[in-house]
Structure formats: structure tokens, C-alpha cells
C-alpha positions in Angstrom: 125.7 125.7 114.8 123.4 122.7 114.8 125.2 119.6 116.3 124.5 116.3 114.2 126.6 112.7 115.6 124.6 110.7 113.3 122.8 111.0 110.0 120.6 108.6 108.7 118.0 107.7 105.2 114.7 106.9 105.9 114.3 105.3 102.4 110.8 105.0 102.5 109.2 107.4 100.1 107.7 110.6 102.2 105.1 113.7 101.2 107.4 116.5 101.1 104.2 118.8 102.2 104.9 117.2 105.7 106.5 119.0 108.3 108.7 119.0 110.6 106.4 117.4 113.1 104.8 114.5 110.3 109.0 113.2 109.9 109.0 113.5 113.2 106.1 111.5 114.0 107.9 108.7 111.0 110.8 109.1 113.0 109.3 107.8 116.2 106.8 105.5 114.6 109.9 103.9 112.7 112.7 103.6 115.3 110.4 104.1 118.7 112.1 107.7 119.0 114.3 110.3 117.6 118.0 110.9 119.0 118.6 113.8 120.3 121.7 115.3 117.5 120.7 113.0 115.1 119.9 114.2 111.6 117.0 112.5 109.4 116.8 112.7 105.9 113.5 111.9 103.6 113.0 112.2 99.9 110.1 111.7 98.1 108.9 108.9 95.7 110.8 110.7 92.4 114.0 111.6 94.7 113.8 114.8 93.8 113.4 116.7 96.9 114.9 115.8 100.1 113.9 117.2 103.6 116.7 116.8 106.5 115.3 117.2 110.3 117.4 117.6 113.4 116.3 117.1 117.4 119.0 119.4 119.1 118.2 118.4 122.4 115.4 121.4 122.7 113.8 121.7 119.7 113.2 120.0 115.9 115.1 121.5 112.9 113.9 121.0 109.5 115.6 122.1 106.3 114.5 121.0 102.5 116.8 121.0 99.7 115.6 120.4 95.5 118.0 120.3 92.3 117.3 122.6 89.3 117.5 119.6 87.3 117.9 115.8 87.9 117.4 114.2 91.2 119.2 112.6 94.1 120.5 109.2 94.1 118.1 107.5 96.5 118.8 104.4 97.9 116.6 102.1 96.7 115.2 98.6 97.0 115.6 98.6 100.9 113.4 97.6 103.6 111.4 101.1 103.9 111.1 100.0 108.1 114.9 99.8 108.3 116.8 103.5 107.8 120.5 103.4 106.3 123.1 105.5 108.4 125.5 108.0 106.4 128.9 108.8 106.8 129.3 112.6 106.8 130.7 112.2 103.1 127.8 110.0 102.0 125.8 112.9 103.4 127.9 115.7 101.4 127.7 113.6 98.0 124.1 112.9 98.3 122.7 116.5 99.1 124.6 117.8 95.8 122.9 115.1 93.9 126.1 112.9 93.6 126.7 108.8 93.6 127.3 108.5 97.2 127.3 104.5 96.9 130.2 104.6 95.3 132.8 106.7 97.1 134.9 103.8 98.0 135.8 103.2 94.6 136.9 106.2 93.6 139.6 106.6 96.5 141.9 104.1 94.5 142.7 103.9 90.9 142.9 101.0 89.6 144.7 99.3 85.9 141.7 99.4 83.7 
């Protein structure tokens, strides 16, 4: 099982023909290095494929995930230099395409 402490957006739009070692190397350029059990997630300009990589401590991990239809909810707007860090939930929502922005306001119900 691959161990991940922290997960965070690089929001900057990526080529999802890069590899593992291209994230990597917009990893590094972007924070100065990569975390070892840190996850980082990239998605291209339409949102509509994300790539995830992992440093484990030995080696890089890099997995890709597409919708059949739609596409992710991307943060957008940011500072592309500055990546956003994910709660494990923010992670599970976003992956499966849903508003992960919004997940504090749909722990309460409220009087409409």
C-alpha cells in the first residue's frame, strides 16, 4: 500500500503526455523538492484528465484517472506557482469528478 500524509493541486495547467519524471521535475521546480509520501495531482487545461504522482521514499508513483463524460472541478483562478493542499475527502470528491469546494456546506442543513 502506497503511503500518502499529504496531497496537494498543482493548479497550473500540465501536458498529460508528461510523465512521471516531467511532474516530477514541476514538482521540484515549483516547491524546490518533492516530499517523500506526498501525493501530487495535475490536470490539464480542460480538467478533464488528472495525473496523481507519489515519492514513497524509494521510488515515484504515477497514476492517471479520465471521466467518460464531464470533467473535474479544477480549482481555478489561483496563483499557478502556489499548489492547494487537500484534505483526504477533497481528494475523494475531486477524483469522482465531484464539487469538492463545497463539502463544508453540505455537512449541515440549513432553513431554506
Amino acid at each position: 500500500m502506497i503511503r500518502i500524509d499529504a496531497l496537494w493541486a498543482c493548479t497550473a495547467p500540465v501536458d498529460m503526455r508528461a510523465g512521471a519524471d516531467r511532474l516530477l521535475a514541476c514538482v521540484v521546480q515549483t516547491l524546490g523538492a518533492a516530499q517523500a509520501h506526498h501525493g501530487y495531482l495535475f490536470a490539464n487545461a480542460r480538467a478533464t484528465r488528472v495525473k496523481l504522482i507519489v515519492h514513497d521514499g524509494w521510488g515515484v508513483w504515477c497514476a492517471a484517472r479520465r471521466l467518460n463524460a464531464g470533467h473535474f472541478v479544477w480549482p481555478r483562478g489561483l496563483e499557478s506557482s502556489t499548489p492547494l493542499a487537500l484534505t483526504q475527502e477533497q481528494f475523494d470528491a475531486l477524483v469522482v469528478g465531484l464539487p469538492w469546494q463545497r463539502l463544508h456546506e453540505r455537512r449541515v442543513i440549513t432553513r431554506v
